[in-house]
N, C-alpha and C positions, 0 to 999 in steps of 0.2 A: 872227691873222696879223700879221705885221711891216706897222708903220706905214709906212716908210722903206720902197720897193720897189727892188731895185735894179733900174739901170738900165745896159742896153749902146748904144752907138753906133748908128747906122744904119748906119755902115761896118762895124761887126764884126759887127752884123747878116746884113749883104748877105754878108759875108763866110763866115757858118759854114752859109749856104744859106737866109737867112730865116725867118724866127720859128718856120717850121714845123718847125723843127731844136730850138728851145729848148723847155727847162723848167725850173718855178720847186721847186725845193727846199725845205723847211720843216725844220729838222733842231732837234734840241732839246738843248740841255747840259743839264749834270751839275745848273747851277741852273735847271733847266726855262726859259732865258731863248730863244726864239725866234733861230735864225740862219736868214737866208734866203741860198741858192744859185744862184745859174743855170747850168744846167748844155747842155750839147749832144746830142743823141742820138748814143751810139757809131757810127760808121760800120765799114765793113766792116776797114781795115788798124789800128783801134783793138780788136777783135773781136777778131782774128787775135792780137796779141803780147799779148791780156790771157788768151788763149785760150793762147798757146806757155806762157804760163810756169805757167795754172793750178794744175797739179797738182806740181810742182818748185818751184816758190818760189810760193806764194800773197800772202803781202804784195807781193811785185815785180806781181806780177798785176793787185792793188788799189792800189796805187800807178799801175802803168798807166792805169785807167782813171780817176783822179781828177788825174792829170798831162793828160790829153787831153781830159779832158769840161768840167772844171770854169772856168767862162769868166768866173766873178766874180773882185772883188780879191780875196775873205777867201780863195784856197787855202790860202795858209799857216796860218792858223785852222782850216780843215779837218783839213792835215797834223799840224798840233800837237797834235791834243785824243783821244783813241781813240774816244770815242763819237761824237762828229760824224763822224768819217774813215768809222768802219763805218756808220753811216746813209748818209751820203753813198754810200759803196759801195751800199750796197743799194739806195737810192733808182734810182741810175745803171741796174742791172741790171736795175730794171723796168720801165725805159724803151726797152731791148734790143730792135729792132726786128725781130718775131718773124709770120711767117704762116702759115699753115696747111697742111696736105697732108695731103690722101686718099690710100692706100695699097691699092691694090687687088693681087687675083691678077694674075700675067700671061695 
């Protein structure tokens, strides 16, 4: 794990809904050299326009959610590199705040 942990504000903290909004990233390049991310949990209007453009533009898609989620300085290290971008995507997606339903007859 990355020695160097990043670190947000208290303010940007309090701000994205407190800690229990964030999570840390671990993404790996092309020289297996550790990047760490902090990233947000998608909220509901980040959902939606990574959700409208899905299937019509997919990169605009994943663009979306690494333009919204991603709350460390390295984004543009993210946006630069294809392997980190698409970890990072996927990382993001499994953090998609998701619960359950029973489906019964009527």
């Amino acid at each position: 794990m990355s020695k160097n942990k990043k670190e947000l504000s208290t303010e940007t903290i309090e701000k994205l809904g407190g800690e229990k909004n964030l999570r840390r990233l671990i993404l790996k390049d092309e020289n297996d050299q550790e990047v760490e991310v902090i990233v947000s949990v998608p909220d509901r209007v980040t959902i939606g326009e990574y959700l409208k453009f899905a299937n019509s533009n997919p990169l605009k898609s994943q663009e979306i959610l690494i333009n919204n989620c991603v709350k460390s300085e390295n984004k543009e290290l993210i946006k630069s590199d294809d392997r980190l971008f698409f970890s990072c995507v996927s990382g993001i997606s499994e953090i998609i705040p998701l619960g359950s339903a029973k489906v019964e007859k009527y």
